[in-house]
DRENDO-1510 file (C-alpha; in Angstrom, 1 decimal, always signed):
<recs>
REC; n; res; u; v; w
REC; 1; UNK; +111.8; +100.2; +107.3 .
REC; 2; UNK; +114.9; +102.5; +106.2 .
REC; 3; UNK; +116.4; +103.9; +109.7 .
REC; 4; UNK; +116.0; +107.6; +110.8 .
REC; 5; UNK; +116.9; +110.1; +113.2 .
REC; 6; UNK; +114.0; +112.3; +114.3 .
REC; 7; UNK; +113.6; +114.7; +111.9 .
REC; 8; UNK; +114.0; +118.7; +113.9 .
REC; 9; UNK; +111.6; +121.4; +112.7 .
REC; 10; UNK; +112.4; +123.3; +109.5 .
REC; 11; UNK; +113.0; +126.8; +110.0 .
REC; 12; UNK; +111.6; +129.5; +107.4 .
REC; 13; UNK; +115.4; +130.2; +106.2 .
REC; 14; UNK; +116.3; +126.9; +106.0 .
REC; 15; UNK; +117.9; +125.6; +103.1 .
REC; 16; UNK; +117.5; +121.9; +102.7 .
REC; 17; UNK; +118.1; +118.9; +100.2 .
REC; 18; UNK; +115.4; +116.6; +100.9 .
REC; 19; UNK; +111.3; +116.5; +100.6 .
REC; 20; UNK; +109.4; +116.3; +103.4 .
REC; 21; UNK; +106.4; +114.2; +103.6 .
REC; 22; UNK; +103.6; +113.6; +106.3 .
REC; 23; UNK; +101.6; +110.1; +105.4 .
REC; 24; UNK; +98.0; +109.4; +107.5 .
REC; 25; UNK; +95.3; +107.3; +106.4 .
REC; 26; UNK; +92.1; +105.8; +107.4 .
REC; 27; UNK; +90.7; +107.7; +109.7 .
REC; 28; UNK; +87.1; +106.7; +109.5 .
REC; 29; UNK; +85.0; +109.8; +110.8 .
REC; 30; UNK; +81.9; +108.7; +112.4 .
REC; 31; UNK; +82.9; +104.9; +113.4 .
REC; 32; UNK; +82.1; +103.6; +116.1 .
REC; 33; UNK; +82.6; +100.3; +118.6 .
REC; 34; UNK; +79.5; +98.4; +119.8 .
REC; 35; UNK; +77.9; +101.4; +119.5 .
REC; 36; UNK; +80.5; +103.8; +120.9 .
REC; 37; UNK; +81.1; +106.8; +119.5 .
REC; 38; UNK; +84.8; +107.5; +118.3 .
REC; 39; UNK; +84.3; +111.2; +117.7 .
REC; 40; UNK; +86.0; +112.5; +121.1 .
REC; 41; UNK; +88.7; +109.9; +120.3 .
REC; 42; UNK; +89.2; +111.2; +116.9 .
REC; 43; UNK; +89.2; +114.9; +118.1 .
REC; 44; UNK; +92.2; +114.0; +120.3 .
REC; 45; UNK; +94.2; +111.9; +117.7 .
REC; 46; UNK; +93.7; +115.2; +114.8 .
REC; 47; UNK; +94.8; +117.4; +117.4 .
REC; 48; UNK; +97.8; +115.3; +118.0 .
REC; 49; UNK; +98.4; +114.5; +114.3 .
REC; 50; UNK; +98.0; +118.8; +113.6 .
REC; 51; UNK; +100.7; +119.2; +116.1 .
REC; 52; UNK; +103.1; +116.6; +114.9 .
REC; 53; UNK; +102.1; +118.3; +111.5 .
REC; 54; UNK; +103.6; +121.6; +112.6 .
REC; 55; UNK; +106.5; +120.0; +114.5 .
REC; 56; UNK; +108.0; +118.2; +111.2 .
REC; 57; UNK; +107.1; +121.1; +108.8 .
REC; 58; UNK; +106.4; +118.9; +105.8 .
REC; 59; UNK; +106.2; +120.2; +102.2 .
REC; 60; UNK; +103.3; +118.0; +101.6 .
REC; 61; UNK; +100.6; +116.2; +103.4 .
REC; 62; UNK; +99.4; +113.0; +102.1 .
REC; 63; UNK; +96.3; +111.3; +103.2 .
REC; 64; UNK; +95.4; +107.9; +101.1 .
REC; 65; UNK; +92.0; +107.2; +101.9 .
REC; 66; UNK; +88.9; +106.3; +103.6 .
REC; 67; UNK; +88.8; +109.8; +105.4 .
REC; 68; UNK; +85.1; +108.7; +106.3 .
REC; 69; UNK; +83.5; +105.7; +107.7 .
REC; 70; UNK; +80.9; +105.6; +105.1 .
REC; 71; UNK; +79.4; +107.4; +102.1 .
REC; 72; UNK; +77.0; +108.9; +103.6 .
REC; 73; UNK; +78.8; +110.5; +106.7 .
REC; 74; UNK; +76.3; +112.5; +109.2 .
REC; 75; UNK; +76.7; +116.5; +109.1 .
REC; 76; UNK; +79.3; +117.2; +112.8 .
REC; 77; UNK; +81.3; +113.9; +111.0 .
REC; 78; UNK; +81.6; +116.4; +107.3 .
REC; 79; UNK; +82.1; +119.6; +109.4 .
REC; 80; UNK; +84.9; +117.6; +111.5 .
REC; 81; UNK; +86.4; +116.3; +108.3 .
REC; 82; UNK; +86.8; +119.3; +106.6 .
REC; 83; UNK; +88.0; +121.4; +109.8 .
REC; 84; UNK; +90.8; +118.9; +110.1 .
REC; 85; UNK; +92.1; +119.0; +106.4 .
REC; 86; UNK; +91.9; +122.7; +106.8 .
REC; 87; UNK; +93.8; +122.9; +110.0 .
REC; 88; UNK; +96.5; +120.8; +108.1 .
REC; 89; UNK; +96.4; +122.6; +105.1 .
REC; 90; UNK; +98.0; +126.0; +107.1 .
REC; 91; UNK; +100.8; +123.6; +107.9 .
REC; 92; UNK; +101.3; +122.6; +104.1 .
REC; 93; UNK; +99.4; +121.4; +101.0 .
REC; 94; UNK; +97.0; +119.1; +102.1 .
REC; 95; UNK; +95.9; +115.8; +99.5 .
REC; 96; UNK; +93.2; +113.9; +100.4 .
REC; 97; UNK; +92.5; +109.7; +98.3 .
REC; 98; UNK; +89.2; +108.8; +97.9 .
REC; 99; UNK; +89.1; +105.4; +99.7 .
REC; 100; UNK; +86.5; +102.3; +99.3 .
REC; 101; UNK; +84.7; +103.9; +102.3 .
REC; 102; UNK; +84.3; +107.1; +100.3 .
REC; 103; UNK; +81.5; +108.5; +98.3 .
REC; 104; UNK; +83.2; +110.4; +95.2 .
REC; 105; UNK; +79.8; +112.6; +95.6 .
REC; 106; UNK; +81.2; +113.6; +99.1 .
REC; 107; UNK; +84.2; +114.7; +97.6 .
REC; 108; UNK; +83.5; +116.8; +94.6 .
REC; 109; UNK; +81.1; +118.6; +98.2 .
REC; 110; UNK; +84.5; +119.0; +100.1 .
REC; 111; UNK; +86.1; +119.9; +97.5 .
REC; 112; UNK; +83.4; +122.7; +96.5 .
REC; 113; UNK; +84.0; +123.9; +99.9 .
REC; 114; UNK; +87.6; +124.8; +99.9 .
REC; 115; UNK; +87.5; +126.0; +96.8 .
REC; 116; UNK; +89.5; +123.4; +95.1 .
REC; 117; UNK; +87.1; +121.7; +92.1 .
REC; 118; UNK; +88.9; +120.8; +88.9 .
REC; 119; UNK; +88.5; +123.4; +86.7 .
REC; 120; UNK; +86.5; +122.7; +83.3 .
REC; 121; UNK; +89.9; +121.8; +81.2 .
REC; 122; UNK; +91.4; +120.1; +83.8 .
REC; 123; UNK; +95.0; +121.2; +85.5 .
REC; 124; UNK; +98.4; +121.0; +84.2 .
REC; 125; UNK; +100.3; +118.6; +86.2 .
REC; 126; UNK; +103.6; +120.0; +85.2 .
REC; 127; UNK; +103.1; +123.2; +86.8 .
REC; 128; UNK; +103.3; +124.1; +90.5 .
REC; 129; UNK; +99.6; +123.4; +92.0 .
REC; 130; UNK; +98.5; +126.3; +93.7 .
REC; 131; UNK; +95.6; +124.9; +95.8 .
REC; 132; UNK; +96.1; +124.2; +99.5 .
REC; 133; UNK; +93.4; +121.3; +99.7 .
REC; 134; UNK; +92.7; +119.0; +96.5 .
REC; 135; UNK; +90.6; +115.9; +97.2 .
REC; 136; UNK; +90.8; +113.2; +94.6 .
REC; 137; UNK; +87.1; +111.7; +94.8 .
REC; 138; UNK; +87.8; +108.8; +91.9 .
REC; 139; UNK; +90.6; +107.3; +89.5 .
REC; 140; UNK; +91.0; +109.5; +87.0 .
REC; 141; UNK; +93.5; +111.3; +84.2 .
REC; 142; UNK; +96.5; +113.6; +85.3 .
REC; 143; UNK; +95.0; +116.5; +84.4 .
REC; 144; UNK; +92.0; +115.4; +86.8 .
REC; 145; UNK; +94.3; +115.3; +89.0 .
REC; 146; UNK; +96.0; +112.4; +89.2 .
REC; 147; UNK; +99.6; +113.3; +88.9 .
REC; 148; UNK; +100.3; +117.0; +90.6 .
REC; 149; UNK; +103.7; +118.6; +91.1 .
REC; 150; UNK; +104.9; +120.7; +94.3 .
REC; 151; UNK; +107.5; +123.1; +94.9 .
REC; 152; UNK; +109.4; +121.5; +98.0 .
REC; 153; UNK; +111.6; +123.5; +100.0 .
REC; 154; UNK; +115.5; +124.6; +99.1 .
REC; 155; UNK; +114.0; +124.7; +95.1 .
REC; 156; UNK; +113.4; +120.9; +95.2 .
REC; 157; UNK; +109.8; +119.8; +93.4 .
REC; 158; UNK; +108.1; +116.8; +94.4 .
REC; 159; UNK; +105.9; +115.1; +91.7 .
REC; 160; UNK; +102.9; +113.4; +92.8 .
REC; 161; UNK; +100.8; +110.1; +91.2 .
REC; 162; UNK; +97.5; +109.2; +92.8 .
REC; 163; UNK; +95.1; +106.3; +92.2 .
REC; 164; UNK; +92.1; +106.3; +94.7 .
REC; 165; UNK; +90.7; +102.7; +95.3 .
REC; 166; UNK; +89.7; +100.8; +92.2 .
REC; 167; UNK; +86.5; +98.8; +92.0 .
REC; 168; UNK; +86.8; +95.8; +90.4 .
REC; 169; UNK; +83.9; +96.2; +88.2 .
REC; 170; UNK; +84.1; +99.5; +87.3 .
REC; 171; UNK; +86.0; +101.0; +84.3 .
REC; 172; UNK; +88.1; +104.1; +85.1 .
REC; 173; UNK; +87.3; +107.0; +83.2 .
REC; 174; UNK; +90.0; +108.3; +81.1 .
REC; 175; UNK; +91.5; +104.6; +80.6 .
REC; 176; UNK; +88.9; +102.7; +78.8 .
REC; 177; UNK; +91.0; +101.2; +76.4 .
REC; 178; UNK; +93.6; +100.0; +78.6 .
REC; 179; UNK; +91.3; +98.8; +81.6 .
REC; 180; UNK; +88.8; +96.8; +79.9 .
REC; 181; UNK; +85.9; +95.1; +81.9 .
REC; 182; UNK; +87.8; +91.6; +80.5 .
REC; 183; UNK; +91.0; +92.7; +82.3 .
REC; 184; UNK; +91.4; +91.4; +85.7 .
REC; 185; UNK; +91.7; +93.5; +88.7 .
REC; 186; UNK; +95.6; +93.1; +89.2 .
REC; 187; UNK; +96.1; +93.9; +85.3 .
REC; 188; UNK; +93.6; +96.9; +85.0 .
REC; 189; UNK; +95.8; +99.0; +88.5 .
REC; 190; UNK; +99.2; +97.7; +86.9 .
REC; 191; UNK; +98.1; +99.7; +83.4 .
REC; 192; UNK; +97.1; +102.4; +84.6 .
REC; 193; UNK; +99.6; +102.8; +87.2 .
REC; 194; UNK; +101.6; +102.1; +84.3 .
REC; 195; UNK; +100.1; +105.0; +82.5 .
REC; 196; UNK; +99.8; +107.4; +85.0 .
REC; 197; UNK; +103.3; +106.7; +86.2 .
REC; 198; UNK; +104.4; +107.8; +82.6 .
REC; 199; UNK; +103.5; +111.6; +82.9 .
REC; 200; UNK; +104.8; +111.3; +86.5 .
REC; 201; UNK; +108.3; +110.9; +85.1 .
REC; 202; UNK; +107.8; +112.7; +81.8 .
REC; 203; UNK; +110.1; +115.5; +81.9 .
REC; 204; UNK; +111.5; +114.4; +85.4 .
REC; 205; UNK; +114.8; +115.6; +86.6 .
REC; 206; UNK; +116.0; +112.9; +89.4 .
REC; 207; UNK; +119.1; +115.8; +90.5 .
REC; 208; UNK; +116.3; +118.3; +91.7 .
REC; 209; UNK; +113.0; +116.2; +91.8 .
REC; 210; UNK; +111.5; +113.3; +94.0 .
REC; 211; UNK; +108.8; +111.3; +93.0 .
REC; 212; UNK; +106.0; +110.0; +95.5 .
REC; 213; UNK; +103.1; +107.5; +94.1 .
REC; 214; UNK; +99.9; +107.3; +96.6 .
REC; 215; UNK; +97.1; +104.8; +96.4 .
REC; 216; UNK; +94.0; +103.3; +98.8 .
REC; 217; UNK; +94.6; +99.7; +97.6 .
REC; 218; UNK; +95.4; +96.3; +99.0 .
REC; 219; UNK; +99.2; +95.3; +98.0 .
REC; 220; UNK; +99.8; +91.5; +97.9 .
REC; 221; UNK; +101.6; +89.9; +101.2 .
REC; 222; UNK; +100.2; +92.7; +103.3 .
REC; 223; UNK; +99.6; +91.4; +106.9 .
REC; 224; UNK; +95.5; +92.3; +107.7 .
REC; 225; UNK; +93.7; +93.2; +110.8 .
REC; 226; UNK; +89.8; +94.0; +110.4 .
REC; 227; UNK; +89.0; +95.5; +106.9 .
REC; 228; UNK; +86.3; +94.2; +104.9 .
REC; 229; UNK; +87.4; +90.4; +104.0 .
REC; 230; UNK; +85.8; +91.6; +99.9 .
REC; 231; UNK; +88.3; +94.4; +99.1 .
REC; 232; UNK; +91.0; +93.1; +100.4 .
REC; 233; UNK; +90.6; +89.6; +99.0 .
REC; 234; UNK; +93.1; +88.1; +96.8 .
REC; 235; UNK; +91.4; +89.4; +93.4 .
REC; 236; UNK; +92.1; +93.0; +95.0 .
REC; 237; UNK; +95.6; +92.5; +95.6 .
REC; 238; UNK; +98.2; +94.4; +93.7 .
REC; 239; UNK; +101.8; +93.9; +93.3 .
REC; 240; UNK; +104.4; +96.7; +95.0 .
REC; 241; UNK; +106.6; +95.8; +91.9 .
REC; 242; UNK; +104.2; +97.2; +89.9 .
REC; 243; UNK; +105.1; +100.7; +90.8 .
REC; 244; UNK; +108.3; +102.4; +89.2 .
REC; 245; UNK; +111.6; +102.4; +91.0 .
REC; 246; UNK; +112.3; +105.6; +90.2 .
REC; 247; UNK; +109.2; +105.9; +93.0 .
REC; 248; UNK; +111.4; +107.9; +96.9 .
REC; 249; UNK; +108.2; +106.8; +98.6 .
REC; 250; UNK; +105.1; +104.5; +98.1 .
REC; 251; UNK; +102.3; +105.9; +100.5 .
REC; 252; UNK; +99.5; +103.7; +101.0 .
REC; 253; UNK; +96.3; +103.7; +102.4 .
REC; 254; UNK; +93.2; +100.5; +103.1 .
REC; 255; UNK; +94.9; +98.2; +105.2 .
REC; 256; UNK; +94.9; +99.5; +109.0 .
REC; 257; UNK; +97.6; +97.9; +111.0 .
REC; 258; UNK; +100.4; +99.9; +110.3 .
REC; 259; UNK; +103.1; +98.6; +108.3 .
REC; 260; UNK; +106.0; +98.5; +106.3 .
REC; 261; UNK; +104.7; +97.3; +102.3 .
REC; 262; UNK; +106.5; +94.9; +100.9 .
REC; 263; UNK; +109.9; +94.9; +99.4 .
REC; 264; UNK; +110.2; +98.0; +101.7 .
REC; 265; UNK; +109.7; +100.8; +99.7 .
REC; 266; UNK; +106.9; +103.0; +101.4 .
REC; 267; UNK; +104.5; +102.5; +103.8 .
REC; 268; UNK; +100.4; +101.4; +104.9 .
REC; 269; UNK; +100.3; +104.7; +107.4 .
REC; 270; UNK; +97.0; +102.5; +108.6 .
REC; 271; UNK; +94.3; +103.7; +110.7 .
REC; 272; UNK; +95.4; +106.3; +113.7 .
REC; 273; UNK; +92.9; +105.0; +115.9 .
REC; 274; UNK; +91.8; +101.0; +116.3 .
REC; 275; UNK; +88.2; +100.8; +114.4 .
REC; 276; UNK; +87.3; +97.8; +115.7 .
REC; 277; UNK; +88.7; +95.0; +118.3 .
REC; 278; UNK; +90.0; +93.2; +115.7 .
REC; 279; UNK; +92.6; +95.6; +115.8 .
REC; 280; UNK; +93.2; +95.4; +119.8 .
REC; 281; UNK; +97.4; +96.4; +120.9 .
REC; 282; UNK; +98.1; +97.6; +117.1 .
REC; 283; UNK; +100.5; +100.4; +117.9 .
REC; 284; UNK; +98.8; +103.0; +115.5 .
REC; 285; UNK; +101.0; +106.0; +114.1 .
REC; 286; UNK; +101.9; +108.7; +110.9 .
REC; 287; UNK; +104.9; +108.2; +108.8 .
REC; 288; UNK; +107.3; +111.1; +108.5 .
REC; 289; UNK; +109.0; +111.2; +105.1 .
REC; 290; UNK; +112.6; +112.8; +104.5 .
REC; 291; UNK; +113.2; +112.3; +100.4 .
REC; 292; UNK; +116.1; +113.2; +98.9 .
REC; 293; UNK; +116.7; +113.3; +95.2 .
REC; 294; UNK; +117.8; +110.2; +93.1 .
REC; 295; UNK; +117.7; +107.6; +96.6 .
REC; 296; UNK; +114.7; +106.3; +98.4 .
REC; 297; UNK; +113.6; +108.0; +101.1 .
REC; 298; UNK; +114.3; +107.9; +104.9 .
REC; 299; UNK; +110.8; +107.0; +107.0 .
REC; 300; UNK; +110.5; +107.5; +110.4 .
REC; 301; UNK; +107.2; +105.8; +112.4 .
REC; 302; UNK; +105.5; +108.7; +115.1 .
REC; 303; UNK; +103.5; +106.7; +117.2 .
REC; 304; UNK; +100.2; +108.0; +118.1 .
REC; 305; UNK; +98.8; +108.1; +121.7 .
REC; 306; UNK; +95.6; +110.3; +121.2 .
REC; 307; UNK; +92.3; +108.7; +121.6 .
REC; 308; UNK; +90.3; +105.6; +123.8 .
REC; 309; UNK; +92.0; +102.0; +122.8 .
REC; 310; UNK; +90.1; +99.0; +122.5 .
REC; 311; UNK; +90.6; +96.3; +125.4 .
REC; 312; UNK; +89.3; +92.9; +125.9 .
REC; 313; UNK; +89.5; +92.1; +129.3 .
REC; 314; UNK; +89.0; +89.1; +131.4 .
REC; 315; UNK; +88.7; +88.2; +135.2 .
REC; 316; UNK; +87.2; +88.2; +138.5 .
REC; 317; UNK; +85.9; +91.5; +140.0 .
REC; 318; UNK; +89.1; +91.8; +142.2 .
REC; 319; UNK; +90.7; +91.0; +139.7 .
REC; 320; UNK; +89.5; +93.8; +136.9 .
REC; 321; UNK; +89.4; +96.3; +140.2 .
REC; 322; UNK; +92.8; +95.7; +141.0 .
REC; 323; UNK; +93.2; +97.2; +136.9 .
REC; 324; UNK; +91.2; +99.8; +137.1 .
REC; 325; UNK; +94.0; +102.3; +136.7 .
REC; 326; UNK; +95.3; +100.6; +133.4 .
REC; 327; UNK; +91.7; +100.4; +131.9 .
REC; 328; UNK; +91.4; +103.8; +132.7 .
REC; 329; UNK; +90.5; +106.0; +129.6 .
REC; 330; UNK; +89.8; +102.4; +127.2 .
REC; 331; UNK; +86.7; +100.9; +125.4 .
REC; 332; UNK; +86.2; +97.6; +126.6 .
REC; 333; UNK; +84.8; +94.3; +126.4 .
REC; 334; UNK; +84.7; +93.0; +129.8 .
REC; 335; UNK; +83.9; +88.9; +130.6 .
REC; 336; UNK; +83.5; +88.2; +134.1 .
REC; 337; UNK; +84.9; +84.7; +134.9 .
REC; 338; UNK; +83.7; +84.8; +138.9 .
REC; 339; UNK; +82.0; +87.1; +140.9 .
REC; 340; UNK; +83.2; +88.0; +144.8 .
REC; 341; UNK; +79.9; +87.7; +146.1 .
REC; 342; UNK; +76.5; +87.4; +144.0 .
REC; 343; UNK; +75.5; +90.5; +143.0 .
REC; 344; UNK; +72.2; +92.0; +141.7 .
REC; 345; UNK; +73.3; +93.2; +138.1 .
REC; 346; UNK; +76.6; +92.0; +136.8 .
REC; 347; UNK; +76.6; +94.6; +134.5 .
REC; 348; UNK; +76.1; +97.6; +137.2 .
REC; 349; UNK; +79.0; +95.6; +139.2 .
REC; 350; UNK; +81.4; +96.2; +136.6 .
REC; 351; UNK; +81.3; +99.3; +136.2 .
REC; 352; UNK; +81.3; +100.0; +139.6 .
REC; 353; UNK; +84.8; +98.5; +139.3 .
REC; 354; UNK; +85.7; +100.4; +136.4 .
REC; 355; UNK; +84.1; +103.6; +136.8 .
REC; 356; UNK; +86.7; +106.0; +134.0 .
REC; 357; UNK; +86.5; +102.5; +131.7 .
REC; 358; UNK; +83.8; +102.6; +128.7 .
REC; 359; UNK; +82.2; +99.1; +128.9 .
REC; 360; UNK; +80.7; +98.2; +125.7 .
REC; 361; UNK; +79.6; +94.8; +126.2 .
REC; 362; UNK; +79.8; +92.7; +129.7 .
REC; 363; UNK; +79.9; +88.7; +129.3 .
REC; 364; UNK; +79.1; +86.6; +131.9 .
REC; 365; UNK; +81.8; +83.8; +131.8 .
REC; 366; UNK; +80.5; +82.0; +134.9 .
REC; 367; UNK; +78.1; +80.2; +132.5 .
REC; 368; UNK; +79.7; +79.9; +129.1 .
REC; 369; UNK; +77.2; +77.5; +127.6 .
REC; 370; UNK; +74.5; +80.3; +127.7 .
REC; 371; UNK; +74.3; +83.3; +126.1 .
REC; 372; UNK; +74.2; +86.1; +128.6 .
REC; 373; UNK; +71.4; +89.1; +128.2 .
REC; 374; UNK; +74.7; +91.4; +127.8 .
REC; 375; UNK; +76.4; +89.1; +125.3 .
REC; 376; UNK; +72.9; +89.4; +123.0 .
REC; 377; UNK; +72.8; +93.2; +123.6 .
REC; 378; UNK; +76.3; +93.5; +122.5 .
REC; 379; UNK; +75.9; +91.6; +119.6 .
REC; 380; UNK; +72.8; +94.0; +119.1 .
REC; 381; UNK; +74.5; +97.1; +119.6 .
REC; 382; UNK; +76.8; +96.5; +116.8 .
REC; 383; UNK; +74.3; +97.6; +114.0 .
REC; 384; UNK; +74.0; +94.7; +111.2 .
REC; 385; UNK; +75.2; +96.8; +107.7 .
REC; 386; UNK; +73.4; +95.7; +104.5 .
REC; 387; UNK; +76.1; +93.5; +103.6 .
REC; 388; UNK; +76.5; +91.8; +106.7 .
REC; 389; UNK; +72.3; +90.7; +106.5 .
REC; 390; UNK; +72.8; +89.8; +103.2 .
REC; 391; UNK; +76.1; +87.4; +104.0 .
REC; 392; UNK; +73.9; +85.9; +107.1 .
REC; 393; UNK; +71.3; +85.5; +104.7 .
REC; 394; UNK; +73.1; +83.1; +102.2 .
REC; 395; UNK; +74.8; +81.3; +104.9 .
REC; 396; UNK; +71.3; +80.4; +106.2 .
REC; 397; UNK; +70.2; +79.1; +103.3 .
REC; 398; UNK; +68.3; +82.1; +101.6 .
REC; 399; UNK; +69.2; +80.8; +98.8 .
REC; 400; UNK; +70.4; +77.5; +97.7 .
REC; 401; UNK; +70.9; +77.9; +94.1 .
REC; 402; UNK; +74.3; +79.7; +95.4 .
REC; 403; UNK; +76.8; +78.0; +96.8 .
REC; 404; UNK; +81.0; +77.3; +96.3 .
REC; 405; UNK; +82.4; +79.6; +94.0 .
REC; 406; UNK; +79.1; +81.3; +93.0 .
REC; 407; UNK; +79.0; +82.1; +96.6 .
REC; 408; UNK; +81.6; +84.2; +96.6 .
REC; 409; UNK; +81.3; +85.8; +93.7 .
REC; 410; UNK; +77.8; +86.7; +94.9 .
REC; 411; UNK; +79.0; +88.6; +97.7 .
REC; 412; UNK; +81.1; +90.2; +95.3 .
REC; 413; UNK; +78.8; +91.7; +93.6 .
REC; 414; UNK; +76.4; +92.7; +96.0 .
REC; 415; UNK; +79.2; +94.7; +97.7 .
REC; 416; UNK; +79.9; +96.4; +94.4 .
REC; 417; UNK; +76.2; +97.0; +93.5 .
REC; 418; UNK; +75.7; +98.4; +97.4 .
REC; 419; UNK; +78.6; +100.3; +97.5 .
REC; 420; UNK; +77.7; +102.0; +94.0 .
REC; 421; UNK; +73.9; +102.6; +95.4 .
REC; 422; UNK; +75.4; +104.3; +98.8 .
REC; 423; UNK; +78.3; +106.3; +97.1 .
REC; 424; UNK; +75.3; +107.4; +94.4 .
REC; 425; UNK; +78.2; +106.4; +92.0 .
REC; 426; UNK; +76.4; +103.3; +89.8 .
REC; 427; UNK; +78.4; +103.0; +86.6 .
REC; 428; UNK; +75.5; +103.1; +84.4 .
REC; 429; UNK; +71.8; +100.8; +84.7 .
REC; 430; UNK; +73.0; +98.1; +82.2 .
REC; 431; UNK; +75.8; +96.9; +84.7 .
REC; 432; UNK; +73.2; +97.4; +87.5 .
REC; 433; UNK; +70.8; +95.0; +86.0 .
REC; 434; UNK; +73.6; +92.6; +85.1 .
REC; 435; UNK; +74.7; +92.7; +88.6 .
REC; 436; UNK; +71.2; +92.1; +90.3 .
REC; 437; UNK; +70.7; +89.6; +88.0 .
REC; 438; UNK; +73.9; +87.4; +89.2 .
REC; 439; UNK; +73.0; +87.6; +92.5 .
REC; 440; UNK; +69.7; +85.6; +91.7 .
</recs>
């Protein structure tokens, strides 16, 4: 990551050479952790990422994806959504990826709402875009909105490319003839980024312009933490020398623990709260983006404090007593390895210990070989999705025509088929059938 100095708040005569950019991502409205809401943690972290927002005074405000947790978010989850972008959006123009949690249907609603929707012939993505809000709900053409252009601050313009996330077995509209169904994943993203990147630079003056390319996709050598092992697999891996150099700043989106891309040219913003204990101690944060014309950009990493972490803890009762005060204000998983005294109810014991800790699941570690009541209502709590059934299912035996490679593929394509069902986004029936079909 390029070093920076913090960047001091713009003033309304300043006049400046450089683009400034905020990058967030992944903020999965309406998660939640063995059953735990993260609403109240997400109202703190938007607060703190509006106010960091108005500290920087960015020309643009980039988020790259999975806004929502699923397709179908509940009503408070929408209303908190949209509140946030539009709290944002009186800071600067706000730009908001459909990610592969994200339901293109949800979109074109939001986007409805602020009175944003892409106009019947499309926009010109030469000229300055006027809206504060655009939400880009699918892949699509620059005059969909793909490639937008921004007046920046001092008379600098900042040209924009976006490609949402890609499903592997879908064609993007717009690009049929260069993203074939025969193509594989890596090829079909590399042409059209390749096309798309085209009108980003057509008529692009690198003494008074910077360009920025956004995406919600998984770029090969990325280091995971918890996202869905299918769409971040190797046959969803792009390369970051796919993308023009004449690119200041690469923002990304889909991987959560925050991180520099490879070959150090932007940034995964990742997720501003841990989703799920997979991501325990991730240090979770926005990127702040300086850009000059003609060099690559300066990025500096805000941490975030805002919101409940995730803890697994361990220990006697003494022992997580004597830590109440660090566990203070956390979601945890607590396993007791000994207790004082015997007590009546472990689990009312420990959170008599830890009475400002949210205890998700309690494990009795005194007998390890059994399965505790808690352990089993942990497990319980964390609601089985579709796909998870479906993966127990196979690996149980369901059925043993398909095994090995088929296996995998099966999976595949029941994520594909389930996330086109959710998102109310199926291609068309043909591929539907096909798809039903080859999982047998």
């Amino acid at each position: 990551m390029s070093a920076a100095s913090t960047p001091e708040r713009r003033g309304a005569g300043d006049t400046v050479s450089t683009v400034r950019l905020l990058h967030t991502s992944d903020w999965h409205l309406g998660s939640t952790v063995r059953g735990e809401s993260r609403a109240a943690d997400h109202d703190e972290v938007i607060a703190e990422i509006v106010a960091i927002a108005g500290d920087f005074g960015p020309d643009l405000i980039i988020h790259t994806g999975d806004l929502f947790d699923g397709t179908r978010p509940g009503h408070d989850d929408l209303l908190r959504g949209l509140r946030a972008v539009r709290r944002l959006a009186e800071i600067a123009p706000v730009v908001v990826l459909a990610g592969n949690h994200d339901a293109a249907s949800c979109f074109d609603l939001l986007a409805e709402a602020v009175g944003a929707p892409a106009p019947e012939g499309g926009w010109d993505p030469f000229s300055a875009c006027r809206e504060r809000i655009r939400f880009i709900p699918k892949p699509c053409t620059p005059s969909r909105g793909a490639v937008a252009t921004y007046a920046g601050t001092g008379g600098l313009v900042l040209r924009l490319g976006c490609l949402p996330f890609v499903h592997a077995n879908r064609v993007i509209t717009g690009y049929e003839d260069i993203a074939d169904l025969n193509a594989t994943y890596a090829d079909k993203v590399r042409k059209v980024t390749s096309a798309l990147s085209a009108t980003v630079f057509e008529g692009f003056d690198p003494a008074s312009m910077v360009a920025v390319w956004a995406s919600h996709l998984h770029v090969d050598g990325a280091q995971l933490s918890s996202e869905r092992a299918i769409h971040v697999a190797e046959a969803y891996a792009t390369d970051a020398a796919h993308f023009d150099a004449g690119y200041s700043y690469l923002a990304f989106g889909h991987i959560h623990r925050p991180q520099d891309l490879p070959g150090g040219r932007g940034r995964y913003a990742g997720s501003p709260l841990e989703i799920d204990f997979g991501e325990e101690a991730e240090r979770k944060s926005v990127v702040l983006v300086t850009a000059p014309p003609g060099t690559r950009a300066s990025i500096e990493v805000r941490p975030l404090s805002g919101g409940r972490r995730l803890r697994r803890v361990r220990g006697s009762l003494a022992d997580l007593a004597a830590r109440a005060d660090e566990l203070d204000h956390t979601i945890a998983v607590v396993t007791v390895d000994e207790a004082d005294t015997e007590v009546e109810s472990l689990n009312r014991a420990v959170r008599d210990v830890l009475p400002a800790t949210t205890i998700v699941q309690v494990i009795d570690g005194r007998r390890p070989a059994e399965l505790s009541l808690d352990e089993a209502a942990g497990e319980a709590v964390g609601e089985e999705a579709v796909g998870a059934a479906y993966r127990r299912w196979l690996a149980e035996g369901g059925n043993p025509g398909v095994a090995g490679a088929d296996l995998h593929r099966a999976v595949e394509l029941f994520d594909e088929l389930l996330g086109s069902v959710e998102g109310g986004d199926v291609a068309d029936p043909a591929e539907a059938v096909s798809l039903a079909r080859a999982l047998g």
